[in-house]
N, C-alpha and C positions, 0 to 999 in steps of 0.2 A: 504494500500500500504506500503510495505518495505520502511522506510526513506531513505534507499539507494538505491532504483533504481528511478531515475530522466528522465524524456525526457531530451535531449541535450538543452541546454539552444543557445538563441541564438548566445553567442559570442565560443560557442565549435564547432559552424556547420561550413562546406568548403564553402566559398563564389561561387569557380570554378565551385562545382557542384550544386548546387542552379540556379547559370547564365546557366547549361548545360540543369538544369530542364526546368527553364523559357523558353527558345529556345524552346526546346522541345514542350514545350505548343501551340506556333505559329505554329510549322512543324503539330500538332495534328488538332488543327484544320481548318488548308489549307484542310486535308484530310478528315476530318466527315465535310467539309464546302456542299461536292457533297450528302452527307445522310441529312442533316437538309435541302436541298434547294429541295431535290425530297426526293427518298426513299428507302432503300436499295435495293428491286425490280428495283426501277426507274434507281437509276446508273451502276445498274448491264448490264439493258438492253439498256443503252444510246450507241449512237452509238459517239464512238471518234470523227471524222473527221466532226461531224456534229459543226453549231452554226456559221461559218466562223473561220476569219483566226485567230482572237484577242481570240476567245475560244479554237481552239485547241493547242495554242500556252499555254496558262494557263493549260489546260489539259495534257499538256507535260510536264510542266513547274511540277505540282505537280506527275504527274506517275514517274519522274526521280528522283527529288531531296526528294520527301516527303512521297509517302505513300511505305509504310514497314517500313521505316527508320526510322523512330519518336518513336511509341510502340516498333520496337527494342532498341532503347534508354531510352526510358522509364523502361521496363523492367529490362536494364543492371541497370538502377540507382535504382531499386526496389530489386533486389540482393546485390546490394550497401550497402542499407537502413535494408538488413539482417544482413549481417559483422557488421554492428555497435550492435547491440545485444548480436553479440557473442561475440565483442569486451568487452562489458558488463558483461559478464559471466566470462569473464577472471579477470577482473579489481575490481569487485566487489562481484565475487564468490556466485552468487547468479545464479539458471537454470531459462534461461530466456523465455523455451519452453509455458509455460503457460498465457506468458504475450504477446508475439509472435501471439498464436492462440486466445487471444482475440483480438489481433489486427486488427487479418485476417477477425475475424466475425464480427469487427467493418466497414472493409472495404467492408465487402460483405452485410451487411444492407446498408450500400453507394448506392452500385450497385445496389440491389435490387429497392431500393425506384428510384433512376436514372431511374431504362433501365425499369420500368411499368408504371412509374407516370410522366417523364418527357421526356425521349429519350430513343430509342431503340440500338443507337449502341455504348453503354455502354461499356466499358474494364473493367471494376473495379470488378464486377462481376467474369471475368478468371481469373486476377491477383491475387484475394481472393485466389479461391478455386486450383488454380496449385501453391497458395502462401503458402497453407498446406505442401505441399512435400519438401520442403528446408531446413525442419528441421532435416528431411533425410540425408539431405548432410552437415550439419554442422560439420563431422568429415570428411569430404574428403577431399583429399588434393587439392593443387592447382592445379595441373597437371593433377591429377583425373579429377578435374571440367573441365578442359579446354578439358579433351577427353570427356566425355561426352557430352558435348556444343556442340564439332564438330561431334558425334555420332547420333546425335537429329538432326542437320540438313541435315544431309547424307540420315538419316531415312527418313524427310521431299520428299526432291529428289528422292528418290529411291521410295518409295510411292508413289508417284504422278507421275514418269513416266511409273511404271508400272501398272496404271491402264488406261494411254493415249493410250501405247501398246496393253492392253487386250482389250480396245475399238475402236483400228484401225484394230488389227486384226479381231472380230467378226463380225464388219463393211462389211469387204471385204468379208466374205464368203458368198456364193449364197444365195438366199433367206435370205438374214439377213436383209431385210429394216425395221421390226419393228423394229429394233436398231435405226433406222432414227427417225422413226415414236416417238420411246421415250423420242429422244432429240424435235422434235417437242410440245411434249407435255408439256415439262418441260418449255419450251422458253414461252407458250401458259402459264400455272399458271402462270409462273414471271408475263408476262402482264396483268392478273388478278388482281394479289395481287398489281403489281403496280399504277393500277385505283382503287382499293380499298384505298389504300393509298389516293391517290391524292384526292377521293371525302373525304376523314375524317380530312387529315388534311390543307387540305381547308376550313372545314365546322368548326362549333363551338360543335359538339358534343363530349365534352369529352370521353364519354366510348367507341364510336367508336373507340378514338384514341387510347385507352389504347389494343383493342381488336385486331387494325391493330398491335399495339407494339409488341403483342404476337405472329404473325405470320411472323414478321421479327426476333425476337428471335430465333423461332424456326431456322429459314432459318440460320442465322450466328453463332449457336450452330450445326450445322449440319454439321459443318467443323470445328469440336473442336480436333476432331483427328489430323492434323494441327497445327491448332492454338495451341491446348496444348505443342506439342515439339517447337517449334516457340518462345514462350515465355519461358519457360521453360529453353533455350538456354543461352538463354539470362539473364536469371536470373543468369546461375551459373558463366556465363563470371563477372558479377557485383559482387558474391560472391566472386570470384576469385581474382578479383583486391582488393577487399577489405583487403582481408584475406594476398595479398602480401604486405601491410601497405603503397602502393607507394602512395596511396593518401592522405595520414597523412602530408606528404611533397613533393606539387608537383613542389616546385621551385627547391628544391634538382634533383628531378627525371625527370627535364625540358628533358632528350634527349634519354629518356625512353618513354617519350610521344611524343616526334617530330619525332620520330622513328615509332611508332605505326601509327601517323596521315600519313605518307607521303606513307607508307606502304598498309596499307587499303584502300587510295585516290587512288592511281596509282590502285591498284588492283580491288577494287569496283567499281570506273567508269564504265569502257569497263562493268562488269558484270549486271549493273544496268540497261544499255543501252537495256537489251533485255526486260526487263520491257512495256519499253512505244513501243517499236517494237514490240511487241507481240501482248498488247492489241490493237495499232493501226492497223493491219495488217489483226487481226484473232478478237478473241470474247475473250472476260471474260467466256465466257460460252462454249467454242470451247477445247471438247473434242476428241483431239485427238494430233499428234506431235506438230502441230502447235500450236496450244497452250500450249506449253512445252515453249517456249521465254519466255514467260512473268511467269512463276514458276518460272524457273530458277534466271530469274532477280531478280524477288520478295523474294525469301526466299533462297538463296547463296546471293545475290547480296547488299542486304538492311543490314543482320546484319553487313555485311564486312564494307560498307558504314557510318553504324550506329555508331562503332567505330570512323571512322574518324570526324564524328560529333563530340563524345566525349571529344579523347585527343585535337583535333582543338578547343573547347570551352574550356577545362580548361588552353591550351597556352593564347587563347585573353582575358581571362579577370585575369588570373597571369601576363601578360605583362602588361595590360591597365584596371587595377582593380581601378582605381584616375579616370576614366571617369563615369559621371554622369547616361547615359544611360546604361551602363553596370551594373552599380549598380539596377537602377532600374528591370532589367532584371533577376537579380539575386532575389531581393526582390519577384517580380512574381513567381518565383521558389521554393523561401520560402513558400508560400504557394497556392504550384499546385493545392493541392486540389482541395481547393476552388474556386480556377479561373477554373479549367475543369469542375466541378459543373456549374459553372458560366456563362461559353461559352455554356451549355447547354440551360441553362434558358433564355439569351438573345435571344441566335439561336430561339429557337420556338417561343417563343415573339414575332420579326418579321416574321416568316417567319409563322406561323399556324395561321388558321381563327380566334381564342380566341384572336391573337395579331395584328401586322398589317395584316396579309394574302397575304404575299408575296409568299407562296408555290407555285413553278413551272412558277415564273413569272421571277426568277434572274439567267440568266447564268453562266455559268463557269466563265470568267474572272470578272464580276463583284460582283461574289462569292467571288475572289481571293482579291478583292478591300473590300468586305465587311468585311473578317478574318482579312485581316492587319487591320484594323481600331480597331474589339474587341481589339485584342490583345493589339495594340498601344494604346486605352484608358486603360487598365488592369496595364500598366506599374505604369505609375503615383499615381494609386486609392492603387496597394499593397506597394506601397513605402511608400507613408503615411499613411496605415493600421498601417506596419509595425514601424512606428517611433512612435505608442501608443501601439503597442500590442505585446505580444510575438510570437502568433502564429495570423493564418487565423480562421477566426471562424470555418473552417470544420475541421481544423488540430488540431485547442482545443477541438471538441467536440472526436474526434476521440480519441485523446492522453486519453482523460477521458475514454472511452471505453477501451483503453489498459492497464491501472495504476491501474483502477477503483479506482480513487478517483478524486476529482474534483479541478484542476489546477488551482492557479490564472494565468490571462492571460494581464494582465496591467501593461504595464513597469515603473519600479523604476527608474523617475529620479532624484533622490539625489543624 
């Protein structure tokens, strides 16, 4: 390794975005809390309205405030987490394209070993391999980025409603009920695949579970075309901000981001709202207008919304950064990694047959009751990681992967 290129040591990192990660981690997994308790078959074909009033109200509760929102945040802070490299290239005049892409394949062995060997509704895996192409846009500008960003998700919508159109209109013409008959069929596998699920990871037979892994893989790669511009959006909104240095001082640029937050709130609400109206109304799986609400919500509605997460998390803990539990939140953020690793491993722990074998036994709201608590133990355990070590142990193994050479990771206190 070059003596001069260094990971960020802990007192060079932004405490704001660390607290924004940390958050982040809770919003994540309120939302895979419905994939680790059934199956991604399973929640696809859950019906909203079912379980009473205390579950659909949880089921609202995360269709509005939580899923799209959180991996758009994530993302934007993963584009973030590029800027500082190029900021590296600037500073230290070294191309830091090489040390970038082993980064990416340190973070796609993550995902790999995650989404076959422990859970299947892995991210780290996408963020890897669409985390190639950024390197692409290290000379774009900032406005570049920002049309782009809004290019991708125009794409997104456009996409996706014109394929609701080609299948409402095919629908209506005479003789066209095998169209019916192929949304039938398709509802018929999910419930397949869903009792497959449920009999493996109930049971204690490991390779079953690795083999159901592999056919919800395929299932959520099957909508990469999506999820690639989605994220990808997102990325270069994070490179964007990076690159305009407001985050180097965000006390300075305090109404540059109260601007942003109050701006994306008013405007992402109302759009968010078609979210949990959509799927509550129509299906996740409901091909045709009606199931345009909840697109819409979901992918306009959530990055718009996902900023206001953003600058709203780096005003509360730049205002109230002396409050204990903000700190600890922040510390959680410091090393995501490993606490998203880590929410994996407890998740199946309880809930699959090898641990307690809670699978299909814990509803919605008492899912929502069982997330806060990881989380809320996670606060405490990375604060005190964090007051012996520099980094999370998956953030040190990871950094080694990127430097290639091997960190000490043990804080000097003299």
């Amino acid at each position: 390794m070059n003596q001069n290129i260094k990971p960020i040591s802990p007192q060079e990192r932004i405490n704001e975005i660390d607290f924004v990660r940390g958050f982040a981690l809770l919003g994540i997994l309120l939302v895979n809390m419905a994939i680790f308790r059934s199956s991604i078959f399973g929640m696809t074909l859950e019906q909203p309205n079912s379980g009473g009033t205390l579950n659909v109200i949880a089921k609202g509760f995360v269709y509005f405030f939580a899923e799209g929102k959180f991996y758009s945040l994530f993302s934007l802070l993963f584009g973030f987490g590029f800027s500082i490299f190029l900021l590296k290239e600037q500073t230290q005049r070294v191309v830091m394209d090489s040390f970038f892409k082993r980064r990416m394949l340190g973070l796609l062995l993550f995902g790999l070993v995650h989404a076959f060997l422990v859970w299947s509704g892995d991210i780290l895996i996408s963020y890897s391999l669409i985390g190639f192409m950024l390197i692409a846009f290290k000379r774009v500008s900032i406005k570049g980025l920002i049309k782009w960003s809004v290019g991708l998700v125009v794409f997104i919508l456009l996409f996706q409603i014109l394929i609701f159109c080609l299948v409402e209109l095919v629908s209506n013409l005479p003789d066209m009920d095998f169209v019916l008959e192929q949304f039938h069929k398709v509802e018929e596998t999910f419930a397949q695949n869903a009792q497959l699920a449920n009999e493996a990871y109930s049971g204690t037979n490991y390779l079953a579970m690795v083999g159901v892994r592999v056919k919800e893989l395929a299932q959520q790669y099957s909508g990469f075309i999506v999820l690639f511009p989605s994220i990808l959006a997102m990325f270069l909104v994070g490179l964007a901000l990076g690159k305009s240095g407001k985050l180097n001082s965000i006390t300075e640029n305090k109404p540059f981001f109260k601007k942003m937050f109050w701006i994306t709130l008013l405007l992402g609400l109302p759009i968010v709202a078609l979210h949990p109206y959509g799927v509550f109304n129509y299906s996740r799986l409901a091909f045709d207008m009606s199931g345009a609400y909840h697109i819409v919500g979901l992918f306009l509605g959530s990055p718009i919304l996902a900023l206001a997460y953003f600058s709203g998390g780096l005003l509360l803990y730049n205002r109230f950064s002396s409050v204990k539990l903000l700190q600890m939140v922040s510390s959680t953020g410091r090393m995501a990694l490993t606490n998203y690793l880590l929410q994996s491993v407890i998740c199946t722990t309880i809930f699959y047959g090898y641990g307690f074998g809670l699978y299909g036994k814990v509803d919605a709201f008492q899912g929502l009751i069982v997330a806060m608590v990881i989380w809320g133990i996670q606060l405490p355990i990375s604060h005190w990681w964090l007051s012996k070590y520099k980094f999370g142990p998956a953030e040190w193994l990871w950094r080694w992967i990127t430097y290639g050479e091997r960190i000490s990771n043990k804080l000097n206190h003299n």
